[in-house]
N, C-alpha and C positions, 0 to 999 in steps of 0.2 A: 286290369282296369282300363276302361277305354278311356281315351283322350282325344279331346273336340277342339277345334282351333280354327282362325279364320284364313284363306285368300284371298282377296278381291271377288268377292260376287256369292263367295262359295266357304259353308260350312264343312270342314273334316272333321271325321272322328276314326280314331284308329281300332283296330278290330283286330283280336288274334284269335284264331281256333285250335282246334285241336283235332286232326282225325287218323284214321287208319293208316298206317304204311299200305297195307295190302287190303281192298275192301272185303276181300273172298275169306280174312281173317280180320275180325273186328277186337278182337280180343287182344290181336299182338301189338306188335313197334307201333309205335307211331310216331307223326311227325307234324311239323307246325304249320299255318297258312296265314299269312298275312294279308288285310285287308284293308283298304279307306272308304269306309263310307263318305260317300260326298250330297248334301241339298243344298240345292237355291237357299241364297241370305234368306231371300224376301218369302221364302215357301217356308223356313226350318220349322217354324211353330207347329206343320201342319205332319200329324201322325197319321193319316191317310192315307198319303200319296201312296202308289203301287210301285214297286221294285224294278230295278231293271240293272243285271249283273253285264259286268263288258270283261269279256276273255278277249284279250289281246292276240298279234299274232307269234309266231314264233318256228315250231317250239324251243320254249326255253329263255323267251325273253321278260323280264320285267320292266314293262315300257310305263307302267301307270303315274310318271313323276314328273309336275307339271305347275307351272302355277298361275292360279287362275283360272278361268274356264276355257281349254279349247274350242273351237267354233261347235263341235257335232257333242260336246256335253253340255254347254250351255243348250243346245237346241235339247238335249235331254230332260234337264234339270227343270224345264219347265212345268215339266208332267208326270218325273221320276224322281225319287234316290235311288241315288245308282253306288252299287257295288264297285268297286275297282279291285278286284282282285291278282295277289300275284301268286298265280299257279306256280305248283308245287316245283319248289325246288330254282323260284326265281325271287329275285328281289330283295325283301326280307321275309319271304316263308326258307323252312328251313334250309338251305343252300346245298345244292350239288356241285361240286367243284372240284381242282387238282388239289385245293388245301383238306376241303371234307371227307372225302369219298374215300382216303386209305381209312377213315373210323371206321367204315363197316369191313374193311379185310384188303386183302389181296384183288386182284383182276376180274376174279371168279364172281366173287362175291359183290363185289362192285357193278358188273355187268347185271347180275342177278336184282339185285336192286333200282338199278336203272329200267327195267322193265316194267316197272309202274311209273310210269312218267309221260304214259302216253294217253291219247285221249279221253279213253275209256274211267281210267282215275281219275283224272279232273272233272266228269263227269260227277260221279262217286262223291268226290269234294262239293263239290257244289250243293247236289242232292243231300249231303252228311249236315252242310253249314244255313243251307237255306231255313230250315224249320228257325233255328236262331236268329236270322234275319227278318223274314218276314211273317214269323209267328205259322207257318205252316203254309198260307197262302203260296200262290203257285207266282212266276217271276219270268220276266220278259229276258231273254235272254241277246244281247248284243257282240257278233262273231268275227271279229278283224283275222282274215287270212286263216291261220291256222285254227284261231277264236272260230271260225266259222266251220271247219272240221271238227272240232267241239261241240258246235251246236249241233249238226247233225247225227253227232254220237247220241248227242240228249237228249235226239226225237227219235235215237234210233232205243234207247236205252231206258229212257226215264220221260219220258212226253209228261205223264200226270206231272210235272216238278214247271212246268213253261204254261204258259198263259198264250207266249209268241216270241217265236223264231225270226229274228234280221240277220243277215247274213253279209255281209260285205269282201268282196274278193276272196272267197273262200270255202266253196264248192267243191267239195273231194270227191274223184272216182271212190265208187263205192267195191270196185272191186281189181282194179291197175295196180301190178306189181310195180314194184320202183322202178323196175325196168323198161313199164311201159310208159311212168310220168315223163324220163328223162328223153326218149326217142320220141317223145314229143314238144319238150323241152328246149333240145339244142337250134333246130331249127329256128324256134321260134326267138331263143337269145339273139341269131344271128341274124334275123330281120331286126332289133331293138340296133344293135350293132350296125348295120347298115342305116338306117334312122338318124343314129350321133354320126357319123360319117358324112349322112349329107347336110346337118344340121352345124356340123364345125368340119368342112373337109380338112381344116390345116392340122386336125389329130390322125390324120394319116400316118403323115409322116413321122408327128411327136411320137405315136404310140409303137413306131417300130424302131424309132430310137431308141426309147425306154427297152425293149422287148431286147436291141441287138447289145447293149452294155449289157444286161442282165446275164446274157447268154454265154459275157467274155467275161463276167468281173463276181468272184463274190459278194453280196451284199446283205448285211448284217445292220438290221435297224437299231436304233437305239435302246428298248425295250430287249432287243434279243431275239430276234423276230427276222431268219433268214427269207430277204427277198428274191423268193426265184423269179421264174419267167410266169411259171402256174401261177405263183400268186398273183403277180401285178395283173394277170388276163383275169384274176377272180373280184377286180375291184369292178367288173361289168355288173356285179350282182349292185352299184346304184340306178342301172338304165331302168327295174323296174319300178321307178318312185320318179315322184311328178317332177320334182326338179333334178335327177341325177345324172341326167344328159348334162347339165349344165353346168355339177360338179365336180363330174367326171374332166369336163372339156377346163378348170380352171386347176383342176389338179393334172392334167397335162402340160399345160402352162407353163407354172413356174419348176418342171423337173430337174433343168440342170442349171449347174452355174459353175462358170471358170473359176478354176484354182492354181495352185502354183504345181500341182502334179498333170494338170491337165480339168478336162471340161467331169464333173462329178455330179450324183443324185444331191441335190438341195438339202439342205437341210430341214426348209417350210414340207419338200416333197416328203423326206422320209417321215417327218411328224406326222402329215397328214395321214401319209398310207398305214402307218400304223395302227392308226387310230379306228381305221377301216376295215383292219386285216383283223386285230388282236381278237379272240376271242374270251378273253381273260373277265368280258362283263357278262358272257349269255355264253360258256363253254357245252351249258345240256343243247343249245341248236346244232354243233357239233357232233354231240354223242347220240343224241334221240332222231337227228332228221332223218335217214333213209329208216329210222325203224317205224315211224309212223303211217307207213306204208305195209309194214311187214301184216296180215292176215294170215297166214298159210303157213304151209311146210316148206318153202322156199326162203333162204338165205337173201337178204336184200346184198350183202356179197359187193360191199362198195358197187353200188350202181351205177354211178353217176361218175365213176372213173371207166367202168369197163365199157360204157357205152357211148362215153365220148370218145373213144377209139375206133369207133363206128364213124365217126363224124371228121375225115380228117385234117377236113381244114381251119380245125380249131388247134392243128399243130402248131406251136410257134416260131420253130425252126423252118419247118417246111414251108410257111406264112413268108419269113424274110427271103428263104433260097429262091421264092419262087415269085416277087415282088409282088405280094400279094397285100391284102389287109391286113395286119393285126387283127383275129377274133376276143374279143374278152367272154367270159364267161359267165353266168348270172348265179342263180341261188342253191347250189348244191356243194358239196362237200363230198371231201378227196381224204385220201390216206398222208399224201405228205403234210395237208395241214395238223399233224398231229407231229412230225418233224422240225417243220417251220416255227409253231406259234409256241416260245416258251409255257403257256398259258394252260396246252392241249399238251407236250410233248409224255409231262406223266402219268396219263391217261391212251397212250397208245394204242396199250394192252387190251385194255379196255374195250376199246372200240372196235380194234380187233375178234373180240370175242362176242359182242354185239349184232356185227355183220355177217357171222356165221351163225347166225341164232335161226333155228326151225323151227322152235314151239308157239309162234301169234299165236292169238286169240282174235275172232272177228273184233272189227271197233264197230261197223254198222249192220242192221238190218232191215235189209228191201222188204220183208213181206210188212213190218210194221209202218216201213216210210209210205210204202203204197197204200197205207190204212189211216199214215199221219189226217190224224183230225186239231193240231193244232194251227193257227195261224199264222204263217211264216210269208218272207219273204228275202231276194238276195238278190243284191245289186253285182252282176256279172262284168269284168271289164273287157272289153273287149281286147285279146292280145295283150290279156294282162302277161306280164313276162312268167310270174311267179305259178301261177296256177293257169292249166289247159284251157282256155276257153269250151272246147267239143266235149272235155270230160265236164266239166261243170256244168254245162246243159244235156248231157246226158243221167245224170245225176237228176238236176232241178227235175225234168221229164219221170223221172221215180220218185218223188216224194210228191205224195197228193197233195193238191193244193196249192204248193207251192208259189209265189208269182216271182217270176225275173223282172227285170230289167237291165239290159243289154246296152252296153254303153261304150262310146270310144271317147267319151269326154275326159274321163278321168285314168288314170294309172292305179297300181295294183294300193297308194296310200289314199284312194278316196275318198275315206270317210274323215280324214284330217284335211286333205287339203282341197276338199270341197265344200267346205263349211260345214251349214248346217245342212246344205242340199241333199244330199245322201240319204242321210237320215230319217230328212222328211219322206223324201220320196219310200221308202222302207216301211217309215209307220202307214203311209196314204197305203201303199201298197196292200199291206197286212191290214187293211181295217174297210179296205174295198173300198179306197172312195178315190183310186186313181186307177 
């Protein structure tokens, strides 16, 4: 039964569905999807308005919990009900986790499972819940980051189901093994990196402090959560979001404070980082990130470890021996975070078995994108940290129609922390009147 309730501006109603574990099998497992419907107070009367679903980014986050109207739904809500959807396996759709995942078996079976979790089934999801939604009518789709590698799954997969594609920071090569996102990747962290450097030059020094205790001293968060040196270089994954230079530089800050054994990590410091590091609220961007890339018969094969060994001034030791910067590191994932984060450590196996996986399946297709007759559009950041600039215009350049927008105003969150701007610019985009 659904259930309708108010926040300041804005009507919810809760939605559950019901669809396939596996689309290629409709008849088997299934599992659950949770939704908010959300209208404008002032519009709720009106059974008309046209759809507009927002995939978040991720994968594996369920970001949709807020209250009130964010600046880019309220610019929504004007003209939309919109979907808030938590893709499968976040939120409260059915949950993937270290508590859920021994229910379907062993390592094997687990891994096996976890292979519908990627674009393509959310896809699938959508397509399965939409006819319930919007009575069959076709629905504007809204793509944050990963959301927005989703979208192009759906113009690559299901176009008849969208009306119109927005896309915000989140342009996927259409055909870049993981190995080609990361060698394009690290560079570009270590420009954001030199950025906070010249932006707060006095984390020079904080951050090789931090880097050179780490190096002498075990350290074990409170949560359980071993702080190495990798991870304190992986809290770089804030430089790609509008203010995380600036979180980054106050959580260097307050790191130490004298004790009666000598000078220690804070206690404000361990809070925080943990809070940063854990993955215990979104464990599938863990398990699913380098498979999202996986198309082929090649192993994504921890990527994003073996190819920062290509890179080697992102060594931390070799960083101090050589009085160099501290590098942090931005949005990929490592094998020791399955060591580190109590959260991940019993899913090891898992992931393990994952990264040696050879059978993808494509998630998009060029001959239909260069045929896309729907009206899309996607706001490109320039030097977003998270997603390639040159693959994401090289991508926009294959999907017909398409319109960019190319921008160094905003960071890879700005359809949140540009208001309503974004957005507008998106729909003007998509509707050719910009």
């Amino acid at each position: 039964m659904s259930v309708s309730y108010r926040q300041p501006g804005v009507v919810l109603t809760d939605r559950r569905f019901t669809v396939p574990l596996d689309h290629a099998d409709p008849g088997g497992e299934t599992i659950e999807l949770y939704a908010r419907e959300a209208v404008a107070s002032d519009q709720a009367h009106r059974a008309d308005l046209p759809w507009l679903v927002y995939l978040q980014g991720g994968p594996g986050f369920g970001a949709n919990r807020f209250i009130g109207r964010p600046a880019w739904l309220g610019r929504a809500l004007k003209e939309y009900r919109v979907l808030l959807l938590d893709q499968r396996g976040t939120g409260a759709s059915t949950p993937a986790n270290r508590q859920t995942l021994p229910l379907r078996g062993g390592p094997a079976e687990q891994a096996d499972y976890l292979t519908h979790f990627r674009a393509d089934a959310i896809v699938r999801d959508c397509e399965t819940i939409r006819p319930q939604v919007t009575g069959g009518a076709p629905w504007t789709v809204l793509g944050q980051s990963f959301g927005g590698f989703c979208a192009v799954a759906y113009l690559s997969l299901a176009p008849q189901g969208l009306s119109t594609a927005l896309i915000t920071g989140g342009l996927p090569s259409l055909d870049a093994h993981a190995d080609d996102v990361y060698r394009a990747a690290y560079p570009r962290i270590e420009r954001k990196v030199a950025a906070h450097y010249a932006r707060y030059p006095q984390d020079v020094e904080r951050a090789r402090r931090i880097a050179d205790h780490l190096l002498t001293h075990d350290v074990v968060l409170p949560n359980g959560y071993r702080l190495t040196v990798e991870a304190f270089q992986s809290l770089g994954i804030l430089l790609g979001g509008s203010e995380g230079s600036h979180r980054l530089h106050f959580l260097l800050e307050d790191a130490f404070v004298r004790t009666p054994r000598g000078h220690e990590l804070s206690d404000a410091f361990q809070e925080e980082a943990q809070s940063l590091l854990s993955y215990a609220g979104h464990p599938l961007y863990a398990l699913v990130h380098e498979a999202i890339y996986g198309q082929d018969a090649r192993p994504t094969n921890w990527s994003a470890e073996r190819v920062r060994a290509e890179f080697p001034r992102f060594d931390a030791a070799k960083a101090l021996a050589g009085d160099e910067p501290l590098l942090f590191t931005g949005e990929s994932v490592h094998p020791w975070m399955f060591d580190c984060d109590p959260a991940l450590r019993p899913l090891r196996e898992t992931a393990e078995l994952l990264a040696a996986r050879t059978d993808w399946t494509p998630l998009y297709d060029p001959a239909r994108l260069a045929a896309n007759a729907v009206p899309a559009a996607a706001a490109v950041y320039h030097d977003d940290m998270y997603v390639d600039t040159a693959h994401a215009l090289t991508t926009a350049r294959t999907i017909r129609g398409l319109r960019t927008w190319v921008t160094d105003e905003f960071e890879h969150d700005g359809v949140r922390a540009g208001g309503p701007r974004v957005l507008d610019r998106l729909l003007a985009l998509a509707r050719d009147e910009a």
